[in-house]
ZAMARGU-4260 file (C-alpha; in steps of 0.2 Angstrom, whole numbers, plus 5000, padded with zeros to 4 digits):
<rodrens>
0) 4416/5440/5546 | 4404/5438/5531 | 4388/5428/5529 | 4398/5416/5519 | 4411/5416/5530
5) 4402/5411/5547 | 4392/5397/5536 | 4410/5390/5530 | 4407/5396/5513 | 4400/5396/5499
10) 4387/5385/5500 | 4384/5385/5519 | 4372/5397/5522 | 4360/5386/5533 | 4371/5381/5548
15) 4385/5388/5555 | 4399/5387/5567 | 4392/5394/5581 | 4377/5381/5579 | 4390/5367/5578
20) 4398/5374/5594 | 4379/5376/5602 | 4375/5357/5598 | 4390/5352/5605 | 4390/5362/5620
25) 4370/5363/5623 | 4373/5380/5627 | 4379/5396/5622 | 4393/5403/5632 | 4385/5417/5645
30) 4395/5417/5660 | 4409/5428/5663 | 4425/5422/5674 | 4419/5433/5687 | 4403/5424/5686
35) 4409/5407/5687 | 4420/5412/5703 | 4405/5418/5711 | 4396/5405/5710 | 4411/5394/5715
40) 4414/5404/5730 | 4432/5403/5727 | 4448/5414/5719 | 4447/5418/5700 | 4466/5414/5700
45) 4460/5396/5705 | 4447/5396/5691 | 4459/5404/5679 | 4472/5390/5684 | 4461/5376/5680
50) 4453/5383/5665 | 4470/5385/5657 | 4474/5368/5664 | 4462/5361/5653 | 4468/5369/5639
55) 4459/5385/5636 | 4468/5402/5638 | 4460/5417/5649 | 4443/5423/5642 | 4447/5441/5653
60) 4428/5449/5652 | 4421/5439/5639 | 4406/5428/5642 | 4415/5412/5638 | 4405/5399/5651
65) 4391/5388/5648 | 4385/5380/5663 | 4391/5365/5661 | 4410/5373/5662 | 4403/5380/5679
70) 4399/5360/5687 | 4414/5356/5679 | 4426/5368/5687 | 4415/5366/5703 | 4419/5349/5704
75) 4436/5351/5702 | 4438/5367/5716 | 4429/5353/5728 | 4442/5341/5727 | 4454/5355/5734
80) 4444/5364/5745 | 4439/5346/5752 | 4456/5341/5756 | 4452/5326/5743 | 4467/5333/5733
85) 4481/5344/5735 | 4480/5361/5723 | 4496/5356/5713 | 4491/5338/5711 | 4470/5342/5705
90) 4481/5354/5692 | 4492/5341/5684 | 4478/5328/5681 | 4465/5342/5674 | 4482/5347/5663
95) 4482/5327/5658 | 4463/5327/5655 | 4464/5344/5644 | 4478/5339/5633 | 4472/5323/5631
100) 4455/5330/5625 | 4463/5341/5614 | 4474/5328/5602 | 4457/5319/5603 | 4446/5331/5598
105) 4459/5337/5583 | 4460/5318/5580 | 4443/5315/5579 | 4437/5329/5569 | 4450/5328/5553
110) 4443/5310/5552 | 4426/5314/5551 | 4431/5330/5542 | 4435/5315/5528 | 4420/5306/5532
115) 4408/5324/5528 | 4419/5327/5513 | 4416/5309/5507 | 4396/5310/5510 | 4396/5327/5501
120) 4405/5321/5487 | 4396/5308/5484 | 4377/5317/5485 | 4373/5308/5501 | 4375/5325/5511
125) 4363/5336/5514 | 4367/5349/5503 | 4380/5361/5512 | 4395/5351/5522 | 4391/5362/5537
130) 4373/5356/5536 | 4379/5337/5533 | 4392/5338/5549 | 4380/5342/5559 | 4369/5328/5556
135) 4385/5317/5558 | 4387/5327/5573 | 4373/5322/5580 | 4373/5302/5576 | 4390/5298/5582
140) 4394/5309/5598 | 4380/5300/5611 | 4389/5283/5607 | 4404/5290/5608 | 4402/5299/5624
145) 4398/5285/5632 | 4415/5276/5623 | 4425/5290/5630 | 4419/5286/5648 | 4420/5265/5646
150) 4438/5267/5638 | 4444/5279/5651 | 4439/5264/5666 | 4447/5249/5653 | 4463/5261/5652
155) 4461/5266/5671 | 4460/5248/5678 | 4475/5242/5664 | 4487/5255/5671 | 4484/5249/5688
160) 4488/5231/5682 | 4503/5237/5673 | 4510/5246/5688 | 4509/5228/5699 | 4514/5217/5686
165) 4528/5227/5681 | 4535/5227/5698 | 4535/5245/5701 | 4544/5248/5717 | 4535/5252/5732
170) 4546/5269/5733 | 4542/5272/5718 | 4527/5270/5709 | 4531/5277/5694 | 4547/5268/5690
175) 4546/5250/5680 | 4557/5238/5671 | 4554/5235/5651 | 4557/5233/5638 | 4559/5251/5625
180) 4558/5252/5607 | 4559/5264/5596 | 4553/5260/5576 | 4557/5275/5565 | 4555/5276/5545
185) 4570/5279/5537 | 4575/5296/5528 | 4557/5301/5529 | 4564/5322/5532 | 4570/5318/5514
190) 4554/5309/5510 | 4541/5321/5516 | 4550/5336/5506 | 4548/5324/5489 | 4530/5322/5489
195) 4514/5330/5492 | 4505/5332/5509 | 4491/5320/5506 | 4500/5308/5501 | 4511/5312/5517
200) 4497/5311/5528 | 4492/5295/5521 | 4511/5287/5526 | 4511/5293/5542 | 4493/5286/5545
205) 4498/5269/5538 | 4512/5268/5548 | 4505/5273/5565 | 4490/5264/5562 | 4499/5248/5557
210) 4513/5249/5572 | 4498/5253/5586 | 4490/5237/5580 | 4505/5226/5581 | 4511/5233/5597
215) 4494/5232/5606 | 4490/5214/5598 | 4506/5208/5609 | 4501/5215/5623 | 4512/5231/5621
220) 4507/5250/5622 | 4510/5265/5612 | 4518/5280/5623 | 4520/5293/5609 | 4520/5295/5591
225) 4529/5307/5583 | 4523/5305/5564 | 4539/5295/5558 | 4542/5287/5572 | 4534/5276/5585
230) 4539/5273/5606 | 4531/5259/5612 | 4533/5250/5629 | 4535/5229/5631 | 4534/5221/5649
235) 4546/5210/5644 | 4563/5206/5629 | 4553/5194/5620 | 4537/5203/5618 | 4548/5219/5611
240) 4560/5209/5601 | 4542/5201/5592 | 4534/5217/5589 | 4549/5226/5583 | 4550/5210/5572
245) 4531/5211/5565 | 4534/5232/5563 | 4550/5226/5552 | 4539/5214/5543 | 4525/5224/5538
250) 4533/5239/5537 | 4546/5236/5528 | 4537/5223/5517 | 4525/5236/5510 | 4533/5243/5493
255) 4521/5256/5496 | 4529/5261/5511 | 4547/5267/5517 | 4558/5255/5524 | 4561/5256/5543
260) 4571/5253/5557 | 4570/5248/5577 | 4581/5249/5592 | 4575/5242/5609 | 4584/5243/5626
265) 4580/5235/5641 | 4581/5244/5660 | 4570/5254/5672 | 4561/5268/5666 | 4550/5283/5675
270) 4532/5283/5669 | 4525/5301/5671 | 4513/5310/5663 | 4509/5299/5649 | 4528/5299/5645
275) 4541/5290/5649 | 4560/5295/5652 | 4574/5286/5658 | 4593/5279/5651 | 4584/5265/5643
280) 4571/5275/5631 | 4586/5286/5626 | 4597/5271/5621 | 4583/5263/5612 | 4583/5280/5601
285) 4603/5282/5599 | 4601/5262/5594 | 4587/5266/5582 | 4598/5280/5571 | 4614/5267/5567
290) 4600/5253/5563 | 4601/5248/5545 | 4586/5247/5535 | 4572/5234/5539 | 4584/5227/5555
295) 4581/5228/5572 | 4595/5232/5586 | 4597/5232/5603 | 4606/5233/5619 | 4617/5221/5628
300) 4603/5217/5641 | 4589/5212/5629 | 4600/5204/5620 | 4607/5193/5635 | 4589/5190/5638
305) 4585/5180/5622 | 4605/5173/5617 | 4599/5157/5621 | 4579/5156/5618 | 4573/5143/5604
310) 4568/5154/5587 | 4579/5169/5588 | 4595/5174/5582 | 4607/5184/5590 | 4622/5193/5584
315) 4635/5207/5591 | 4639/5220/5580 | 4655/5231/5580 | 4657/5242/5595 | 4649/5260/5593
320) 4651/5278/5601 | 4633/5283/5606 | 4630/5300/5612 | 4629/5299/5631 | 4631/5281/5630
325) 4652/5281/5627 | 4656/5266/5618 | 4641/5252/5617 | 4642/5236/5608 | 4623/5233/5599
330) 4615/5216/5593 | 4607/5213/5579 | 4592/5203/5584 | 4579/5193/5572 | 4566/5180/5572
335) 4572/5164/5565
</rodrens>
């Protein structure tokens, strides 16, 4: 690697990577595998296992360690060696944390990859965009730290709430009855080949932003989001039916924007891993792709749900063969 190359180009030649990495980390990296499992005291498979669990593939002999890795892997070999945890169960919520962390992390830094390019651009940098992100750097991560931390217990303490007040079964902790949808724009493969990536970018950014506000204003939540398409979760018909009616309504109400449409079912679902699986998300998906543009469509149960609710309008469409599903009859389903 070249002078330029480690100071990101050009006109970096004052900070580089590995003093963003340092900043970030407070360390260099100076302990080696076998160094960390010595000081554990336990196997190196255990600390490889939970390394890779977080996300981070083998380092073999390389000095790849700050100390803080070390607490952090110590903490996590004491919950098994404790009894606290199980071995299998300690890996599967260190394999939540790590992926978790790492959408974050990529989230986080093309945004304020914008942010650095904007300040630079504009002569408010300080002279190299290396040199300026770290400044950025070192402003917004102590606030954010402690955000990442408070918004961890909100969400803890709100998906213990949604287990009781879904009425999650006491066999089954994980499984819930609610309401599914699915809101997806419409010919977007076609779409996306048309125009160029920023401008892509920018779509998909509108639309995820816009349907994450609607559906968390309702009292929904956002399970995934796949770019042109959106799964989000309602504890009941109503509260679905309305935020797959705002979706249409912004959504499709922007000329700027593709049109878009929206299938919900209602039934029990599996919540596991952050994601949720079950008959009901996949027939709000097969109800999604025979939607017509800016409509919304569902299943037979939500729709029973509303037939006879003040300010809604309910209507059976013609009988349709849904993969997996064998002949279904779907409602169209508005706001009056």
């Amino acid at each position: 690697m070249t002078s330029a190359e480690a100071g990101g180009g050009s006109g970096d030649a004052g900070v580089t990577r590995g003093d963003m990495e340092r900043e970030i980390l407070g360390a260099d990296p100076s302990l080696t595998v076998g160094d960390v499992t010595r000081r554990i005291g336990s196997s190196r498979e255990l600390a490889q296992r939970l390394w890779r669990a977080l996300g981070f593939p083998d380092p073999g002999d390389t000095a790849a360690f700050v100390e803080a890795d070390l607490e952090a892997l110590t903490n996590l070999s004491t919950l098994v060696e404790s009894g606290a945890l199980d071995f299998e169960t300690t890996i599967k919520l260190t394999r939540a944390v790590g992926s978790t962390m790492a959408r974050l992390a990529d989230w986080q830094v093309a945004t304020l990859s914008e942010h650095v390019e904007a300040l630079v651009q504009s002569g408010q940098g300080t002279g190299s965009r290396l040199d300026t992100s770290l400044d950025v750097l070192r402003e917004v991560q102590p606030p954010f730290e402690h955000l990442l931390l408070h918004v961890w217990r909100r969400q803890l303490a709100a998906a213990v709430s949604r287990v009781a007040e879904l009425g999650a079964q006491d066999s089954d902790l994980h499984t819930v009855t609610v309401t599914v949808g699915f809101a997806d724009l419409v010919s977007f493969t076609r779409l996306s080949n048309g125009i160029d990536e920023d401008h892509l970018a920018v779509l998909v950014e509108v639309f995820e932003s816009a349907c994450s506000d609607l559906i968390t204003a309702h009292g929904g939540r956002v399970i995934k989001t796949l770019g042109d398409s959106v799964l989000f979760v309602a504890g009941e018909p109503k509260t679905g039916v309305d935020i797959a009616g705002d979706i249409v309504g912004r959504i499709g109400g922007d000329a700027a924007m593709p049109d878009v449409h929206v299938g919900l079912a209602t039934g029990p679902v599996a919540m596991r891993l952050g994601d949720m699986f079950g008959p009901a998300v996949n027939l709000a998906s097969r109800l999604t792709a025979i939607a017509r543009r800016n409509r919304v469509i569902c299943d037979e149960e939500t729709a029973a749900a509303l037939s006879e609710a003040k300010g809604y309008a309910v209507r059976a469409l013609t009988e349709r063969e849904l993969r997996g599903f064998g002949v279904v009859t779907p409602f169209a389903i508005r706001r009056l």
